[in-house]
C-alpha positions in Angstrom: 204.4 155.7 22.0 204.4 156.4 25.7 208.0 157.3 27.1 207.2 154.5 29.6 207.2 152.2 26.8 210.2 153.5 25.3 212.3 153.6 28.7 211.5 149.7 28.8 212.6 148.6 25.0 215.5 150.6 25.7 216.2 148.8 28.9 215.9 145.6 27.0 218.2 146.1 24.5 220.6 147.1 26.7 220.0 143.4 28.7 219.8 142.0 25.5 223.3 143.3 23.9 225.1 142.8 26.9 223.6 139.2 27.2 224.7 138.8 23.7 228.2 139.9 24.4 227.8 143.2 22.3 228.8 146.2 24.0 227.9 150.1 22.7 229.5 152.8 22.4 229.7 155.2 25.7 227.3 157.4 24.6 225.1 154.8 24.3 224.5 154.9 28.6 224.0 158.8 28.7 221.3 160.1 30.4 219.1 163.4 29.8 221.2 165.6 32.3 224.5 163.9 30.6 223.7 165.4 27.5 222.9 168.6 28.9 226.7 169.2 29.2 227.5 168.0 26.4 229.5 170.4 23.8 230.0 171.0 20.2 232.7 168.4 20.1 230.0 165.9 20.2 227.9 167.3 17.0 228.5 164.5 15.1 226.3 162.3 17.4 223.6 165.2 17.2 224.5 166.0 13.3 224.3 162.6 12.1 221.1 160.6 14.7 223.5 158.4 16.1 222.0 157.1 19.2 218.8 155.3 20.1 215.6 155.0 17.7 212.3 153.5 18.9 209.8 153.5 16.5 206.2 152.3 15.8 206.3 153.7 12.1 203.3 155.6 13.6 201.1 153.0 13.7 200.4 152.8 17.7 201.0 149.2 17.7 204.9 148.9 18.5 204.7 144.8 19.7 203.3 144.3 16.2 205.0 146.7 13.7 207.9 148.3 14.8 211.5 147.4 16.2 214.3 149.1 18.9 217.1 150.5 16.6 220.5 152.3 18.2 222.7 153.9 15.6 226.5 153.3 16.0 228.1 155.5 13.6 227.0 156.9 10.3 227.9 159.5 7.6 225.8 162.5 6.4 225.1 162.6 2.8 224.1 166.1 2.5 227.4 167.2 4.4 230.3 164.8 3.6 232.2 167.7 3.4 232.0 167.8 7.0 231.1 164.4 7.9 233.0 162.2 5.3 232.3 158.5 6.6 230.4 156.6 3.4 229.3 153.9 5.5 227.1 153.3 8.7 226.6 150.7 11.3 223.3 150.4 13.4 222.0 147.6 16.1 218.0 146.1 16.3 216.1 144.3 18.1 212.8 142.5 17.7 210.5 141.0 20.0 208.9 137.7 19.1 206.3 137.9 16.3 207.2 141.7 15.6 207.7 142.7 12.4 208.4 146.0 10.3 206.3 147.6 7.3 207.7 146.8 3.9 210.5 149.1 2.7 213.0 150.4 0.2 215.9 152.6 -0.1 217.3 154.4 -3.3 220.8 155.5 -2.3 221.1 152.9 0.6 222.8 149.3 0.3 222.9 147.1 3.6 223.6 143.6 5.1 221.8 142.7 7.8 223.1 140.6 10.0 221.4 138.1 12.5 223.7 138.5 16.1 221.7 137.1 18.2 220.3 133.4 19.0 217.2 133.6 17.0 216.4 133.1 13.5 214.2 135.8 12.3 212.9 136.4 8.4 213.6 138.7 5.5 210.7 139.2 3.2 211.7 140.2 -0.3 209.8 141.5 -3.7 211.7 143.7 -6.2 210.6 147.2 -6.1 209.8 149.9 -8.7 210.8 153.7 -8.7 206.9 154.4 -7.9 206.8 151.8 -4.7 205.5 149.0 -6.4 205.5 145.3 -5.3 206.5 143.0 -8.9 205.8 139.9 -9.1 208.9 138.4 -10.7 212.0 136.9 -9.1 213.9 137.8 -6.5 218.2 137.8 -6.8 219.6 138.2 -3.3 223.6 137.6 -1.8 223.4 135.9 1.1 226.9 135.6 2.9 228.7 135.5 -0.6 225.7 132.9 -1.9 223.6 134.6 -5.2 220.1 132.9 -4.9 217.1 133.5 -7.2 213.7 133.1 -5.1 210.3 134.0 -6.1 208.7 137.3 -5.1 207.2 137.0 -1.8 209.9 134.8 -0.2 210.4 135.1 3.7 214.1 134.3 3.4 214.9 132.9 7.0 218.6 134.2 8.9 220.1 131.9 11.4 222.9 133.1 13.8 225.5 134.4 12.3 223.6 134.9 8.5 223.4 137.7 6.8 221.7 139.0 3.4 222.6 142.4 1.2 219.5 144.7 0.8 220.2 146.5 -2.6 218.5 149.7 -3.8 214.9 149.3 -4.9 214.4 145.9 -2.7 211.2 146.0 -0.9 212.2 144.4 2.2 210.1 143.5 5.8 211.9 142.1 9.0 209.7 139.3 10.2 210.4 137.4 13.6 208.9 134.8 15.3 206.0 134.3 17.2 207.6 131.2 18.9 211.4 132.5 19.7 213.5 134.8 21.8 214.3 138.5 21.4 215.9 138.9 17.9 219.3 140.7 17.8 220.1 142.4 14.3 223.2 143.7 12.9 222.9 146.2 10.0 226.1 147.5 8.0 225.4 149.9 4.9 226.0 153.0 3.2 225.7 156.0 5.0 222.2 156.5 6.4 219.5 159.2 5.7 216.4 158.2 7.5 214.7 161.6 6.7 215.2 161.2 3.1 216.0 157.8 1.5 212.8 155.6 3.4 210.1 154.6 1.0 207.3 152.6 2.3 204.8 150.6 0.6 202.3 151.7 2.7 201.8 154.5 4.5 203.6 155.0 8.1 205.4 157.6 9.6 209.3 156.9 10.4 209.7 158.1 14.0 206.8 158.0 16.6 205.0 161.0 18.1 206.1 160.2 22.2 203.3 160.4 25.6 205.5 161.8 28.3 203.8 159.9 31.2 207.5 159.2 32.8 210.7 161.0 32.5 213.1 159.9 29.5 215.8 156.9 30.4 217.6 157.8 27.0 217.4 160.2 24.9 216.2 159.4 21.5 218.2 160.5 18.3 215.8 163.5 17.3 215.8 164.6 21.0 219.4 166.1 21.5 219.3 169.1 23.1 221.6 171.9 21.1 225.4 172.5 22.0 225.1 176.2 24.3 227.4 178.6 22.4 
């Protein structure tokens, strides 16, 4: 993705969040020279990809596949000695007719969580341990609601819905061609997006960035390193 690009989803999550009513945290608003004085008392931010995510899953086509993510506050699971949180909280947003590959987790359960004033869809297939679609019935809880639907099933969110993703769910955010901006909510486990993603095709998780413009935000793998 171009930075330009970047800089301008980033800009319009911001309008979008604040039109919304949903404020960030302050780090959120830091900008490159910011975090250049930025200490080891922040590491957990750096240590854990809290922050902004923009990705294309690699696929160079971000207004179809893809969405703007920013990371509240997460856990680590390969150091909850030092980082101890089980649980995470994250932000999206989609832009009409955008949607995101089809997807699993195997450590990670999640609601996610329509906040804004668009409905947007859930497509849902159980999953096997090899990444394969089944064609059998699909058991969701959908604010405290079990419901069986058949694999395949674009399960629709309204403001203010939410449904739990559970390990092994193969899962695709859809949203509409014909609506606003979709604003997401997503609370789950702690997070690992180096290690627990598993797509049903192939795509890449974070996208290789153009610098044709200097950087508005940061992105999470950008941090520069605490000095000494």
């Amino acid at each position: 993705m171009k930075r330009s690009e970047i800089n301008k989803v980033i800009r319009d999550m911001e309008e979008l969040a604040q039109k919304q009513g949903f404020y960030l945290p302050p780090f959120a608003s830091w900008t490159p020279e910011d975090w250049k004085t930025k200490g080891h008392e922040y590491d957990e931010i750096r240590d854990n990809m809290l922050g902004w995510d923009i990705t294309d899953a690699g696929l160079g086509k971000f207004y179809e596949e893809g969405f703007a993510l920013f990371t509240i506050r997460n856990g680590n699971q390969l150091r909850s000695e030092e980082y101890p949180k089980t649980y995470a909280e994250k932000l999206l947003m989609m832009y009409p007719g955008q949607k995101f590959p089809m997807h699993y987790h195997v450590f990670k359960m999640e609601d996610i969580i329509n906040r804004g004033s668009t409905p947007f869809g859930i497509r849902v297939f159980n999953g096997t341990k090899d990444k394969k679609l089944l064609d059998s019935d699909v058991t969701v809880s959908c604010d405290g609601k079990k419901m069986t639907v058949p694999a395949d099933t674009v399960i629709t969110l309204n403001p203010g819905a939410s449904i739990t993703i559970t390990p092994y769910l193969f899962h695709r955010f859809e949203a509409p061609a014909d609506g606003g901006m979709v604003l997401i909510g997503e609370v789950s486990r702690c997070n690992d997006d180096n290690n627990d993603n598993y797509f049903y095709w192939e795509v890449g998780r974070f996208p290789e960035v153009e610098e044709d413009e200097p950087a508005y935000r940061l992105l999470c793998t950008e941090y520069p390193e605490a000095d000494s």
